[in-house]
C-alpha positions as CSV (number, residue, x, y, z in Angstrom):
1,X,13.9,0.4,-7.7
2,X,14.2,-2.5,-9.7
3,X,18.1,-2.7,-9.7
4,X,17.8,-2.3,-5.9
5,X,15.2,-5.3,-5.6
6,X,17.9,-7.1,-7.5
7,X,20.7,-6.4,-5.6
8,X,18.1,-6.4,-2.2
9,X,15.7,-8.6,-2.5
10,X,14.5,-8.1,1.3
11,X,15.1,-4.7,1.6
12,X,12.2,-2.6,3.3
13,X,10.1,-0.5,0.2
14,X,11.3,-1.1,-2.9
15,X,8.2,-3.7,-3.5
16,X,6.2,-0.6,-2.0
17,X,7.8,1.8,-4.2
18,X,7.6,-0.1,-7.4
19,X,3.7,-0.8,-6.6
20,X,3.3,3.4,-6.3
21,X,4.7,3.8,-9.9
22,X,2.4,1.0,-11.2
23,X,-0.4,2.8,-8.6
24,X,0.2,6.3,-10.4
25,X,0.1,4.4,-13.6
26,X,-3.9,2.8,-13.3
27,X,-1.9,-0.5,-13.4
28,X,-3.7,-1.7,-10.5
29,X,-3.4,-5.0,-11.0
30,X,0.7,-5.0,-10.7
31,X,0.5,-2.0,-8.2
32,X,-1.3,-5.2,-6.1
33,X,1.1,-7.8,-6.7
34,X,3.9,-5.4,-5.3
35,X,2.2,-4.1,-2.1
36,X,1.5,-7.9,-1.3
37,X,5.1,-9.5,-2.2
38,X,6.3,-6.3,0.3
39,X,3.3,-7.5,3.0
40,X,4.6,-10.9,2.9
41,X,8.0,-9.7,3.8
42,X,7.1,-7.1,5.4
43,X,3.5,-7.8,7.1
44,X,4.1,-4.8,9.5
45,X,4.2,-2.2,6.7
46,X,1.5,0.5,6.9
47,X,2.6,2.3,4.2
48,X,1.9,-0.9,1.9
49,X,-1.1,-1.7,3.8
50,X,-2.4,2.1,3.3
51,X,-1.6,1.6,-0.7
52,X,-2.7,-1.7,-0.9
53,X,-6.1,-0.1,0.0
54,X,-5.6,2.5,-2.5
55,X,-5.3,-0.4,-5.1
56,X,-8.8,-1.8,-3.1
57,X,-10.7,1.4,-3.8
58,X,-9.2,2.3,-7.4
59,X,-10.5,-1.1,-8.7
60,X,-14.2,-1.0,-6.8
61,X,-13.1,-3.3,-3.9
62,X,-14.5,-0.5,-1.2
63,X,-15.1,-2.9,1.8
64,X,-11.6,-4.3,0.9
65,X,-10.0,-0.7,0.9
66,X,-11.5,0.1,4.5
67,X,-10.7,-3.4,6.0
68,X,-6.7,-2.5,4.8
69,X,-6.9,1.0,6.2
70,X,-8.5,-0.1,9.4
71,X,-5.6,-2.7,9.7
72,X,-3.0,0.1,8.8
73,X,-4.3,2.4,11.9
74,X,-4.5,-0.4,14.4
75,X,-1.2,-1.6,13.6
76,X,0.4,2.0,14.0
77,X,-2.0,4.6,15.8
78,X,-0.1,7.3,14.9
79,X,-0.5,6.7,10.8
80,X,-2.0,9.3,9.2
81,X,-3.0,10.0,5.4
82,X,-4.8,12.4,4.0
83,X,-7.0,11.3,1.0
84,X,-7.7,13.7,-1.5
85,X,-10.3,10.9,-3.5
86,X,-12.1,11.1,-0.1
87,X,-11.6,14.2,1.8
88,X,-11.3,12.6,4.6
89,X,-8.2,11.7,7.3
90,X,-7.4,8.6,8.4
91,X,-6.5,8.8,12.2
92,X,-6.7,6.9,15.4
């Protein structure tokens, strides 16, 4: 992803992707810078909005996490994720 970045620099998910490999990784604190450098060019992005909350929750930032999902479903209705951590489905 990072060649692509390179090459793209604009190009829709590669900051979103990279941030999911640092997310998988417990390296919450880069997974965070990537899902906000692809909401600043990307502020329509629920996917990073819906991971950026996942970083939220992972570090203890719970009323942070929510606040991001909530913005994720109003922004597309039709979003749906299924959280194993919560058992629970985000819908709207």
């Amino acid at each position: 992803y990072r060649l692509g970045l390179e090459r793209d620099p604009g190009h829709v998910m590669f900051h979103n992707n990279i941030g999911g490999a640092y997310l998988y990784k417990k390296m919450y604190a880069q997974a965070e810078q990537e899902f906000l450098a692809e909401l600043k060019m990307h502020p329509a992005n629920p996917n990073a909005m819906y991971n950026l909350g996942l970083v939220y929750k992972s570090t203890g930032r719970m009323q942070s996490a929510v606040f991001q999902w909530i913005k994720t479903v109003n922004l597309n209705k039709n979003f749906i994720r299924l959280s194993s951590d919560f058992s629970f489905v985000i819908v709207c």
